[in-house]
N, CA, C and O of each residue as an XYZ file, in Angstrom:
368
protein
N     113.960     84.614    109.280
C     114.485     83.417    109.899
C     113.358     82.744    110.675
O     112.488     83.395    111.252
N     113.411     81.395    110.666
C     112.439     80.600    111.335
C     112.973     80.007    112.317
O     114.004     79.376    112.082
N     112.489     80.027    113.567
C     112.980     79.470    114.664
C     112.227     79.002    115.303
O     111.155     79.581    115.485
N     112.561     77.479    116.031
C     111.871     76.722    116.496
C     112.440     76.200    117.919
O     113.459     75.518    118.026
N     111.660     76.607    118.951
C     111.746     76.321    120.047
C     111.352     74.682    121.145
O     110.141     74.465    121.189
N     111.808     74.140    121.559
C     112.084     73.101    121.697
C     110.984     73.126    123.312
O     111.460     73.644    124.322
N     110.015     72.713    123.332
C     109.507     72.853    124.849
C     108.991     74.501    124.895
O     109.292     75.407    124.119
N     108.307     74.525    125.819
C     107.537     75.818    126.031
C     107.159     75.946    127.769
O     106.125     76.311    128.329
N     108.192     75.578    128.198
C     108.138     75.565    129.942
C     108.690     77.006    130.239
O     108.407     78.011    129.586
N     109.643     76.936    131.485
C     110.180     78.535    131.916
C     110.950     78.911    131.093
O     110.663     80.001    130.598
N     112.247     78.216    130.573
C     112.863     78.516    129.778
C     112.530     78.883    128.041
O     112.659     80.007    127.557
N     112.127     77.776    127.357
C     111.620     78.067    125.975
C     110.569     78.675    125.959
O     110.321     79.107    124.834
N     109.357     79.060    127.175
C     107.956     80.024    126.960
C     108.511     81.326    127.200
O     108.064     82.349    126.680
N     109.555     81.284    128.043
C     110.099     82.828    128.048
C     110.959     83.007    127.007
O     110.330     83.870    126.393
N     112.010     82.803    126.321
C     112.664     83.051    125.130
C     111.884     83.090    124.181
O     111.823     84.151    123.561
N     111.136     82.086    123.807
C     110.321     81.521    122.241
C     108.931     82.737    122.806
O     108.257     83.250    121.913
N     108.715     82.989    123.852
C     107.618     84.616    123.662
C     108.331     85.357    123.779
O     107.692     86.398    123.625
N     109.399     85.622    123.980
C     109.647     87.057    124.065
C     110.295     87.253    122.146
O     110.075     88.299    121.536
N     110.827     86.422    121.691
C     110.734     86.590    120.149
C     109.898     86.490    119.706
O     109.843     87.437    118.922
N     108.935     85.852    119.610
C     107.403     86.410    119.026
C     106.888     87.180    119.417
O     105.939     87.490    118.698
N     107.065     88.218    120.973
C     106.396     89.372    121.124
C     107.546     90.297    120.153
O     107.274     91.497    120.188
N     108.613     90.001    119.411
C     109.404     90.774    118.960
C     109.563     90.633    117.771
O     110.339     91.302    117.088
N     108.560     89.389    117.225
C     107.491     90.022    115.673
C     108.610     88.321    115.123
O     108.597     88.142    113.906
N     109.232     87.525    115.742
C     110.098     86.999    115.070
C     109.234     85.577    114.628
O     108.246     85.325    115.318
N     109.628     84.488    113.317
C     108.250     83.621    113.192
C     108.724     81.854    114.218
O     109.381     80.886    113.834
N     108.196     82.057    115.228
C     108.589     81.224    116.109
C     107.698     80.259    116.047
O     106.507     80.562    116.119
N     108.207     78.517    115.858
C     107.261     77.430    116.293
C     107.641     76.602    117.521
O     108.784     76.198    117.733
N     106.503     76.367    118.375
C     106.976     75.477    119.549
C     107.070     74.504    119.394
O     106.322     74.284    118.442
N     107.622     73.400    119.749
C     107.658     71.718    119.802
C     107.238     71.350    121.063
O     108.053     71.610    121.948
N     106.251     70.842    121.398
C     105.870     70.455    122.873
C     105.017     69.082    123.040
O     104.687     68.513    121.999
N     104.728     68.644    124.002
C     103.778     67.362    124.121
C     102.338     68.104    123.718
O     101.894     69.251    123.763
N     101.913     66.921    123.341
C     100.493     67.110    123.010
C      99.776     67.489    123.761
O      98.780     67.938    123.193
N      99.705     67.593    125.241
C      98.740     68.102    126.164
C      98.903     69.607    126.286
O      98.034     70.454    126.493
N     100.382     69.769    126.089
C     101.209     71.145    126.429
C     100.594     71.922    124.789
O     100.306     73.118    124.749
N     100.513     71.296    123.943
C     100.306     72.064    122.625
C      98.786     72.448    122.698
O      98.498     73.499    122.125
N      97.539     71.609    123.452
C      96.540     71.719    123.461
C      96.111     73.084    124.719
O      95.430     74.109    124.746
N      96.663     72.597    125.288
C      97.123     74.052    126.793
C      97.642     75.448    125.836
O      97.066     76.489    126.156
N      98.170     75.509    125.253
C      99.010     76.590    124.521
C      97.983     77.148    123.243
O      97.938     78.324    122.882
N      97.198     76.061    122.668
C      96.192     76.630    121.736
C      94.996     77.155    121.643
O      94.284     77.644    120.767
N      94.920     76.761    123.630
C      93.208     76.720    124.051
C      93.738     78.541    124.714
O      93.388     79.574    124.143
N      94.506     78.506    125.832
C      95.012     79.419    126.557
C      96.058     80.626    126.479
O      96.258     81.490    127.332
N      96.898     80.401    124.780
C      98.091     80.938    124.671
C      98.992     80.690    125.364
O      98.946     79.541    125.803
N     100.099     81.460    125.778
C     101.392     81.708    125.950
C     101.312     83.187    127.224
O     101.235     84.314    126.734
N     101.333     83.080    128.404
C     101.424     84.380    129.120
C     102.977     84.423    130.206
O     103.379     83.789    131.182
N     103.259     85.056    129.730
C     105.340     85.390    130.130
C     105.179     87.001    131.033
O     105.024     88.161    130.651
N     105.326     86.256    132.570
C     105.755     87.252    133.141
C     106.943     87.309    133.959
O     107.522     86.370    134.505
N     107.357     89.102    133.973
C     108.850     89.264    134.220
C     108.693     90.380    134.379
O     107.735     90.976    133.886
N     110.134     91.280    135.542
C     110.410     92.046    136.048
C     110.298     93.190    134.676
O     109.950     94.366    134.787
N     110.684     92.504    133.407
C     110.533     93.351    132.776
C     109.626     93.518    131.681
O     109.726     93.931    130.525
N     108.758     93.093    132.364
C     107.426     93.374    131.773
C     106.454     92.113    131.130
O     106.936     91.411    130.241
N     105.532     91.948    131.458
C     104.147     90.918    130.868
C     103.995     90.771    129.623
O     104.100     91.680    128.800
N     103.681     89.370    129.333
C     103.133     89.476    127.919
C     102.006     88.074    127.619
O     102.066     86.893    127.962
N     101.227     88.685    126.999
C     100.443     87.559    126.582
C     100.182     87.155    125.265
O      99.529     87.945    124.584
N     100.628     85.861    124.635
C     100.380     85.853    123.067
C      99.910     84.662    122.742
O     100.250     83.631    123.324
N      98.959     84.721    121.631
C      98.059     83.964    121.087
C      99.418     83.035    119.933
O     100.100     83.449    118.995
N      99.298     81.538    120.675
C     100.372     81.011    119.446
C      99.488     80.137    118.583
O      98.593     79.417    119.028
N      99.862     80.280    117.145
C      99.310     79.134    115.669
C     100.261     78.422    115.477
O     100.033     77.313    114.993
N     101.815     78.852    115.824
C     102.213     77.179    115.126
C     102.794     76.254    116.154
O     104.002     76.086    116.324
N     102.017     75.782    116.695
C     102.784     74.594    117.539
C     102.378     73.174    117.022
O     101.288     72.914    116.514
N     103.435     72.262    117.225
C     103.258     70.856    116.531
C     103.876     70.003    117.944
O     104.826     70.323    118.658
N     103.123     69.023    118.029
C     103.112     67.929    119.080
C     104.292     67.032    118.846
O     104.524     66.350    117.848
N     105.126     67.181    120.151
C     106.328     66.099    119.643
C     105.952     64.767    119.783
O     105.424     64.413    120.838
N     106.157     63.916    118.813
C     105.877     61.988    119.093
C     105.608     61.924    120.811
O     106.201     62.585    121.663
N     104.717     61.094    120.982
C     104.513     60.422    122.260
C     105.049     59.481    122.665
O     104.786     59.007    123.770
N     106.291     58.791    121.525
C     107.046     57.623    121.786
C     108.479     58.041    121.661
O     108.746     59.195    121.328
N     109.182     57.378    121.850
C     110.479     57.876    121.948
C     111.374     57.174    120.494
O     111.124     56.031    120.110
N     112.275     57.942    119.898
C     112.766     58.229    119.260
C     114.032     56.942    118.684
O     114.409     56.485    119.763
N     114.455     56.537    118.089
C     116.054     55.819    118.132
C     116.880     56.471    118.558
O     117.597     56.090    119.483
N     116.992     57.673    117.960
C     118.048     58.624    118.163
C     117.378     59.904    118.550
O     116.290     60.215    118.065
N     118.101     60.757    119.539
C     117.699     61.965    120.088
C     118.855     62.223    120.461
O     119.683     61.382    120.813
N     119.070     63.827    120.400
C     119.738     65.253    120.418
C     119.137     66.002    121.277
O     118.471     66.908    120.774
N     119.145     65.915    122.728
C     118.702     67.264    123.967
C     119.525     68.022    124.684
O     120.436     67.589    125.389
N     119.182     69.363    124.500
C     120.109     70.444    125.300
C     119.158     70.706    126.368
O     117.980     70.902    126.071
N     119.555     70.733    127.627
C     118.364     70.757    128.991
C     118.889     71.457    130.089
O     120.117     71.510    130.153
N     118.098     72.116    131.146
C     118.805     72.188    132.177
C     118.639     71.058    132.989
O     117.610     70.425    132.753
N     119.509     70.539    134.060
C     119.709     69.359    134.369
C     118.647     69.053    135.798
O     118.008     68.027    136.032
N     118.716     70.164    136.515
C     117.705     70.801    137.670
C     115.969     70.490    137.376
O     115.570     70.672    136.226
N     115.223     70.140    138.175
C     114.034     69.478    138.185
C     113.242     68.550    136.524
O     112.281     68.776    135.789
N     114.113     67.703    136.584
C     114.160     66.931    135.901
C     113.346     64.833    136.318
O     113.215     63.656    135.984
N     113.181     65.582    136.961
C     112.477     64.892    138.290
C     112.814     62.890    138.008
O     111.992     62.010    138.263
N     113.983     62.709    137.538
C     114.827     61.580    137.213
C     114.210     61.096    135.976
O     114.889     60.225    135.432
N     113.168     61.389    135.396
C     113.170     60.914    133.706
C     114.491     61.099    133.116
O     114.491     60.330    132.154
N     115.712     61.746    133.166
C     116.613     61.594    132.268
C     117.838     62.122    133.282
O     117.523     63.015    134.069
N     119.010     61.700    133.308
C     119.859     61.604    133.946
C     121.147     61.962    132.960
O     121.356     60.945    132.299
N     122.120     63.027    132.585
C     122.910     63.352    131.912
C     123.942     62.515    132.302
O     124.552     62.168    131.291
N     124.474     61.975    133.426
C     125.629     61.186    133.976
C     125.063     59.563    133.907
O     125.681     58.692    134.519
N     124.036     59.290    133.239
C     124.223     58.058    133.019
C     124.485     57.456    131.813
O     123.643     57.959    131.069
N     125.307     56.490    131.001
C     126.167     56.340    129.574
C     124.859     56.000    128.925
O     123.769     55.707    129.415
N     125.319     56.134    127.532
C     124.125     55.819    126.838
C     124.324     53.988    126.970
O     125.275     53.327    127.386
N     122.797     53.516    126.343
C     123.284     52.106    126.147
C     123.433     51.781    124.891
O     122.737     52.354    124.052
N     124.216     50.959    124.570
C     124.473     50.109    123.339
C     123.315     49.672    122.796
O     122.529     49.263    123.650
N     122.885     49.605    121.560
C     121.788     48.965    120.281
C     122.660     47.207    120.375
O     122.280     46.289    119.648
């Protein structure tokens, strides 16, 4: 199974490494600065239950422009007002 992780912050660098420290074939989706950070430096996930450091190959840069249509699952917490879940979408 191929699985592709959406962002590579606290949430998706800790899930999306801890399945690739668990052999699974994981790709990140991240900004281009974040993909260049991740290819120069890897991936290092630490936790109570234990460290890990991994060398990632497949990450691909998400567009730098925004989309027509977009689909995001997020936590809503330091979001630092770029996107607001309680505000309606607007009309085309």
């Amino acid at each position: 199974m191929r699985i592709l992780v959406v962002g590579a912050g606290a949430l998706g660098g800790y899930f999306g490494g801890r399945l690739k420290e668990a052999g699974r074939d994981v790709t990140f989706l991240v900004r281009p600065h974040r993909a260049e950070l991740l290819a120069n430096s890897g991936l290092v996930v630490r936790s109570p239950k234990g460290d890990a450091s991994l060398q990632l190959h497949r990450l691909f840069p998400a567009p730098s422009s925004t989309p027509n249509c977009q689909r995001r699952s997020c936590k809503r917490c330091g979001r630092n007002g770029r996107s607001s879940p309680q505000q309606p979408a607007s009309a085309a």
